[in-house]
Each structure stands twice: as structure tokens, then as C-alpha cells.
N, C-alpha and C positions, 0 to 999 in steps of 0.2 A: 323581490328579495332585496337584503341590504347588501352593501359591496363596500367591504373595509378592509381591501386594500393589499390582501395576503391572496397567496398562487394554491394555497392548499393543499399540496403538497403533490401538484397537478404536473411539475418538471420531473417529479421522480416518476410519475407514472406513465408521462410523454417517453420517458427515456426506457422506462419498462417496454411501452409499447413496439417500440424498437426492438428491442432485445429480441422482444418473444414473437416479432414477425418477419424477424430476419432481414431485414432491411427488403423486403419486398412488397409490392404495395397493398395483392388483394391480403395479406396474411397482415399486414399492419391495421387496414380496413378491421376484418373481424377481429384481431384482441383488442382494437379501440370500443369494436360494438362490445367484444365480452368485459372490457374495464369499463367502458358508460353502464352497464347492466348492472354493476357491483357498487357503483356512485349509484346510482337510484336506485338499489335495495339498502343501501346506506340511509339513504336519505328518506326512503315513503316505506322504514321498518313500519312505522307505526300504524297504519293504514290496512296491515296484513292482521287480521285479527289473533292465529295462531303467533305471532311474534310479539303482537303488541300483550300479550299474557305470561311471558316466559319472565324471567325473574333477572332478567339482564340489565345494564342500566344502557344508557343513549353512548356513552363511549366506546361500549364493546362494539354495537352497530355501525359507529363512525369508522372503527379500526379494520373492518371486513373487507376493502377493497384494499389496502397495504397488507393484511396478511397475504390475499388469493393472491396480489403481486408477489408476495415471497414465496408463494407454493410454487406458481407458475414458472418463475425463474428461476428457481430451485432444478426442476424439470430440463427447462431449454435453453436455458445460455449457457452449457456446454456444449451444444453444438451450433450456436449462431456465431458468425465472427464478422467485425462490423465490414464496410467497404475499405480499402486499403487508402483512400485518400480523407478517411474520417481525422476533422478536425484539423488539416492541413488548410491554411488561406487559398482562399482560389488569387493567383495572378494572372494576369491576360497577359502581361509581357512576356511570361516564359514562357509562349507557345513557340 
């Protein structure tokens, strides 16, 4: 593949994956697997014959794992709330 140099919009999705796993790890694991599953139906639409025939263009396909992230989060970050030391510096001196 080529690499030019853009995150792809892969920090909003890192930070989705948080949200909707609660900050716990096997629930972070699967919505990584269920957000990788949404990047590669993004990516090998066209390979699917039923999809590659629909009357869509290649950016409706691209925009399908940011929508299911705003379905998903729509859903569960009302009830996830981060750790209470989120985003505070770690200091070793103040132990």
C-alpha cells in the first residue's frame, strides 16, 4: 500500500474504542475486532459482489465505520465513564 502520512481518522476511532469498551480490556479487544471488521468492509466493499453492484459511490463505503462509530456511541457512552485519573500526568514524586 502507499503511506502519505495522515492517521485517517484512526485517533477518533482509538478513542471510540475506549468509550465503547469501557475502559476495560477484553470489551476494548472486541469493539477493536468489531471497528477492524468495519475498516475492512470499508476497504474490500468492492470484492463483495452484492455491494460492488449497488448504485453507491467508494465514499458512502469509506464513511461506514464513522457512521457504526456514531451508532455505537450513540448507544454506550452514556453509560461508560472514563477512569478518574484520565488525562492527569502521572508524577512519581507525589507518591
Amino acid at each position: 500500500t502507499n503511506f502519505n502520512a495522515t492517521v485517517a481518522g484512526y485517533g477518533f476511532l482509538a478513542l471510540a474504542v475506549l468509550i465503547f469498551g469501557q475502559w476495560r480490556t477484553k470489551k476494548i479487544f472486541f469493539a477493536a475486532f468489531f471497528f477492524g471488521i468495519m475498516k475492512t468492509f470499508a476497504a474490500a466493499y468492492s470484492a463483495i459482489p452484492i455491494l460492488k453492484t449497488l448504485p453507491l459511490s467508494d465514499e458512502v463505503y469509506k464513511m461506514i465505520p464513522y457512521i457504526a462509530t456514531l451508532i455505537v456511541l450513540t448507544f454506550f457512552s452514556k453509560t461508560s465513564q472514563a477512569p478518574k485519573a484520565s488525562g492527569i500526568p502521572y508524577d512519581k514524586s507525589s507518591r
